[in-house]
N, C-alpha and C positions, 0 to 999 in steps of 0.2 A: 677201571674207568677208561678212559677213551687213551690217555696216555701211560701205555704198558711199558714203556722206557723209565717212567716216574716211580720211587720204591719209597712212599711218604712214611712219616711217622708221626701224623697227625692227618686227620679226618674230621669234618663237622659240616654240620645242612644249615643254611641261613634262609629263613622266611619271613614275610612280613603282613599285615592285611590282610589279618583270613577272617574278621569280623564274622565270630559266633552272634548267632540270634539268641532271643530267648527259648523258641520252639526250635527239635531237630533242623537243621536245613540242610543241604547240599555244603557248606564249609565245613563241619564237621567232618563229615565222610573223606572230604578231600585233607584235611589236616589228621586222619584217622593213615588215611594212605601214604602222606609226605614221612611221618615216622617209619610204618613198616616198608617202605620204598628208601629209606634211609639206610637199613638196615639189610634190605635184599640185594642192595647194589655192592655190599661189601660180602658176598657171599663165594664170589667166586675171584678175590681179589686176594696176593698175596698177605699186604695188609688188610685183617679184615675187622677192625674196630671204627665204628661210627663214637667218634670222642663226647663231639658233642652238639646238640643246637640248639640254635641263637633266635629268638624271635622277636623279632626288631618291630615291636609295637603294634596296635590295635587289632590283637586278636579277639577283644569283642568287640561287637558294634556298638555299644552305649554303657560298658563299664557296671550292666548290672552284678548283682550278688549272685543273681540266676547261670549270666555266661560266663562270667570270670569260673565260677566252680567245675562249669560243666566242661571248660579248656581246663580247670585242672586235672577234672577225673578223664580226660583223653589223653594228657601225659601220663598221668600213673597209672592206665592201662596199656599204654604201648610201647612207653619207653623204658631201656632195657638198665639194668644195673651197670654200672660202668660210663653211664654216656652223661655228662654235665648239662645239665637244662638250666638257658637263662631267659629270661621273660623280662620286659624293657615296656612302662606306662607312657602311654602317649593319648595325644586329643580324646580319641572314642573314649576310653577308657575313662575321661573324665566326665562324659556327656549325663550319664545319669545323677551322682550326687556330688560331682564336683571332686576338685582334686582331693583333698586330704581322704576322702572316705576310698577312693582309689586307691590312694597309699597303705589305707587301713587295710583294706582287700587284698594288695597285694604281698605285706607281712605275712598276713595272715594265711590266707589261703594258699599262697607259693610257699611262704618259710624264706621269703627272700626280698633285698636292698632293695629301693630302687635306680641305685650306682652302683656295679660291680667289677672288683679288679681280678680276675681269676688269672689262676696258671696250670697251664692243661700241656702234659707234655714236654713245658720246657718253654713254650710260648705264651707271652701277655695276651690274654683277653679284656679288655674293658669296654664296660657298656655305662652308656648316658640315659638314662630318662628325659623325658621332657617335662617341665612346667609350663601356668599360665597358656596350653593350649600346648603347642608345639613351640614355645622358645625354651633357652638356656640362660641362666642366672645365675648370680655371682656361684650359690653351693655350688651346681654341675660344675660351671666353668673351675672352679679352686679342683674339682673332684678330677679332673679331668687332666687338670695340670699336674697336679701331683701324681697320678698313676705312671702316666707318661715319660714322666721326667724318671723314676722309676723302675718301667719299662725299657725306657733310651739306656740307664744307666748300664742296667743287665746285661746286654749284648745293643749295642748299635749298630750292628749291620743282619738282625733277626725280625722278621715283620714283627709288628704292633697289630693287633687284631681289633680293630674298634666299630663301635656300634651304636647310632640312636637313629629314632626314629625319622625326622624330614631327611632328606636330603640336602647336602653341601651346596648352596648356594652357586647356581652356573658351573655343574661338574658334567654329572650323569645325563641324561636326560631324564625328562619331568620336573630340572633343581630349577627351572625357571620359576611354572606358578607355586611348586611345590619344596623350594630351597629355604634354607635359613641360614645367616652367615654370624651366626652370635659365637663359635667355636673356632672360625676360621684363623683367627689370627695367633692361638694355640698350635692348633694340627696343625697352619704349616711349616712349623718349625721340626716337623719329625717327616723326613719322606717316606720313612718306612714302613709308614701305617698304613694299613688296608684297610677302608672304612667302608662300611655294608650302611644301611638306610635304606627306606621306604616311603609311606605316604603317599607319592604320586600314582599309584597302582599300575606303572607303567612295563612295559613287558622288558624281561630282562634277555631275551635275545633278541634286542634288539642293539645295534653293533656299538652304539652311543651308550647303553646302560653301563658300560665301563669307563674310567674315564682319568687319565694319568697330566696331573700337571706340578702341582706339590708337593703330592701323594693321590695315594692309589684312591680312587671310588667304586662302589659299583651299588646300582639297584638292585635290593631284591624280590622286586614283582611284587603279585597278589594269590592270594587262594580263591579271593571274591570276584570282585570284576576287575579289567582293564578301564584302563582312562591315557589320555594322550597329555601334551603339551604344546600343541600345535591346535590353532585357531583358525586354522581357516575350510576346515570341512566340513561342508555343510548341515552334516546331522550333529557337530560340535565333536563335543573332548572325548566324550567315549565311544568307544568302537561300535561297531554293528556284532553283534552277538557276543557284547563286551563279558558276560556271565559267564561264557567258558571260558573258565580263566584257574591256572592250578599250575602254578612255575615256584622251582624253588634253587638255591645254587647249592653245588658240592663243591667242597674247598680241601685242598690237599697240601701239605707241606712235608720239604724230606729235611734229611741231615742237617745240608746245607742251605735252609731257611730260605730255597726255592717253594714256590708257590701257584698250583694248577688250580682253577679255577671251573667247574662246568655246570651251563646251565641246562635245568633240566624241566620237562613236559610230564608232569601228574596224569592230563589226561588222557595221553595217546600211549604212554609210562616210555619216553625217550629221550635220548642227552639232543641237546639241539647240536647242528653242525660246526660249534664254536668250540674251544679249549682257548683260553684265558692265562697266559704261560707271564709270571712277572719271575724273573731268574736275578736280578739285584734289586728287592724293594728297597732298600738305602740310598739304589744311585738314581738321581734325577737324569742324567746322560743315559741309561740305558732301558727308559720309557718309553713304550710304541705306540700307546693306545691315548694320542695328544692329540691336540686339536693340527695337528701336519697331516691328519689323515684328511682336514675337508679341503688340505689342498690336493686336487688329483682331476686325472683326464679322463678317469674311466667314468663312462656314462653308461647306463641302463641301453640294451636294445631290444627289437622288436627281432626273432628270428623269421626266415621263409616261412616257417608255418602258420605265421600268425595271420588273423581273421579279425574283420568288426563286422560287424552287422549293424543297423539301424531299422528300426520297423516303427508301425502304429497299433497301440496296445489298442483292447477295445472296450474301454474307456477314455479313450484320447489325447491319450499321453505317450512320447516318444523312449523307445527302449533303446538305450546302445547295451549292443554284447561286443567282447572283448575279449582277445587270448593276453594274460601275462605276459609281461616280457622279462627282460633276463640280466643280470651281473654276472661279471667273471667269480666276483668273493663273495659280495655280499648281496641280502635277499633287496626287493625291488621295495621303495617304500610305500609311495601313492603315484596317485593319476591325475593330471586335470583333465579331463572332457570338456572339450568343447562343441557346443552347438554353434555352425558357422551359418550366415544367409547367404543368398543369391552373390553378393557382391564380396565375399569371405569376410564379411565383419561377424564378431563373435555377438549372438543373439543373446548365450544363456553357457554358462560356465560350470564345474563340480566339482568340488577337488574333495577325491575319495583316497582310504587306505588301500593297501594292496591284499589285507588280510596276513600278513608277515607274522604275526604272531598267533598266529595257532601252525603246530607244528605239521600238521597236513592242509598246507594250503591247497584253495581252489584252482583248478588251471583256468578258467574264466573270470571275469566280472561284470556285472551291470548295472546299469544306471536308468532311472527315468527321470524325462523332462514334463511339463507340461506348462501352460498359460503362455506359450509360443502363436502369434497371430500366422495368421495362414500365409503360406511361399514354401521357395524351395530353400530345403537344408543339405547340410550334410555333416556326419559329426568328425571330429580330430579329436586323439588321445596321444598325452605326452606322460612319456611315465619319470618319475624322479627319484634319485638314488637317497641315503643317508645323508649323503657329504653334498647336498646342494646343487649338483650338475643333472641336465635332463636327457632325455632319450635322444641317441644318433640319429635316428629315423622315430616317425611318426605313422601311426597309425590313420588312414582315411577312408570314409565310409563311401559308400556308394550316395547318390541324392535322393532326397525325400519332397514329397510335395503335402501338407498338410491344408 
């Protein structure tokens, strides 16, 4: 893995969202690859055991008899003896005949709960299912206390490895549209838990998909498509070529119940630029990945190289092109574009992604305006970091006369 200093004694892939169809699709193949990609990254690694992984709910898209099977028969084609498979029902899963026949499906055809306490290595795993859609109720909640308390008793300063499917209400990013806080007042009596979730299909290198304040969070993406939590971009919640989408994390722990975290690219097969390092999950004092990161000075810049263009398509609509601009740490996240008039009042506005989550981003981007009454323009782009601050310099275009 990316940190050759780290000598673990535990290994596991966490994924979430990879909603099988009924006919072959494109998630198959990519959930066909996240196992043997599981498996090939431990090849040239001291430790070289994939323990186990976790799949933190709605691996079909509607919970039929058809997908639930056919995600069985892709684990017991590619996963290996030795390596612990846990599978966790959530919303999809319930969409075809409703929960309980979900539950039946998943006895059945897993051979497995849909609450599980395991111990892999020497560390607590426990996973939650979801009821009634994506909530938690009195069983979970009883289920969840008791593993825990449990877990805590074992060793108290060893992470807790926890799992269900939404995300922790106002943690990760996506826990806004996509959070639920029915467990919250459980977990956070244990900091030492590292809790994975899903649902919001949000890409997990993004620097927010981690998220330390009780205890530890993190997202684990989609195999399907991306989707955001941010409303204000004009084509909405999901991304522009939100399909390629095939992210999953690798989680590592050693001796001393230290824990490396990395996220990783299905489609380009790469660890994104992040390592995810929590070296006390017991102590709240020595969590870095808080909400102290959105206070900070460093803003996104535009370098010397950078360019805009503004032109007239011909259909009549205005083009701005764009160079990227740049963070010292982290990737850039969007843009607002603006179309300025004659007098610089803003005509017409955009606010686009940067493309941050596909792991070979574009060095360009653009945008088109149109239903602009005729004058002079000119366009301005500001580009915006993770943490809420915007570009030190601004990009300006040359004038347009339409």
């Amino acid at each position: 893995m990316n940190d050759r200093s780290f000598n673990p004694i535990l290994r596991f892939t966490v994924l979430s969202d990879v909603h099988y169809k009924d006919e072959h699709s494109v998630e198959r193949e990519r959930m066909e690859s996240a196992i043997k990609t599981s498996y090939n990254l431990c090849k040239n690694e001291s430790y070289k055991n994939m323990d186990a992984i976790y799949i933190v709910g709605d691996y079909s898209d509607r919970g039929t008899e058809k997908q639930m099977t056919a995600f069985k028969e892709t684990l017991d084609s590619f996963v290996k003896p030795g390596t612990t498979v846990n599978v966790s029902v959530a919303s999809h899963e319930f969409f075809s005949e409703g929960e309980e026949a979900a539950l039946e499906k998943l006895r059945r055809i897993f051979k497995q709960e849909p609450d599980t306490h395991r111990i892999i290595n020497g560390f607590h795993f426990i996973s939650v299912s979801c009821t009634e859609g994506c909530h938690f109720r009195e069983p979970q909640r009883d289920f969840a206390e008791k593993a825990l308390k449990e877990a805590a008793a074992d060793n108290p300063r060893k992470p807790i490895f926890f799992f269900q499917h939404p995300h922790i209400e106002d943690t990760v990013y996506g826990s806004i549209a996509w959070g639920e806080d029915e467990l919250n007042d459980i977990l956070c009596n244990y900091p030492q838990i590292i809790d994975f979730s899903g649902h919001s299909h949000a890409p997990i290198n993004d620097p927010r998909s981690i998220h330390q304040k009780h205890f530890t969070c993190l997202g684990t993406g989609t195999l399907s498509y991306f989707e955001g939590d941010e409303f204000d971009k004009y084509y909405g919640t999901c991304f522009p070529d939100c399909h390629k989408a095939a992210q999953m994390l690798v989680v590592e722990a050693d001796i001393n119940g230290r824990v490396r975290i990395y996220p990783y690219d299905l489609i380009t097969e790469n660890f994104f630029p992040y390592v995810w390092k929590i070296d006390e999950p017991w102590n709240i004092d020595s969590f870095i990945y808080t909400d102290e990161r959105y206070k900070t000075n460093e803003k996104p810049y535009f370098d010397d190289g950078s360019f805009i263009n503004i032109d007239k398509t011909h259909d009549g609509k205005i083009k701005v092109v764009f160079s990227q601009a740049k963070t010292d740490n982290d990737y850039v996240k969007g843009y607002n574009v603006y179309i300025k008039d004659v007098n610089g009042l803003v005509a017409a506005n955009k606010n686009i992604w940067s493309d941050y989550y596909f792991y070979e981003m574009p060095e360009t981007l653009s945008v088109e305006f149109e239903g602009l009454k005729s004058g002079e323009y000119h366009a301005e782009v500001r580009a915006e970091s993770f943490w809420k601050t915007v570009s030190k310099n601004n990009l300006v275009s040359d004038k347009i006369i339409i």
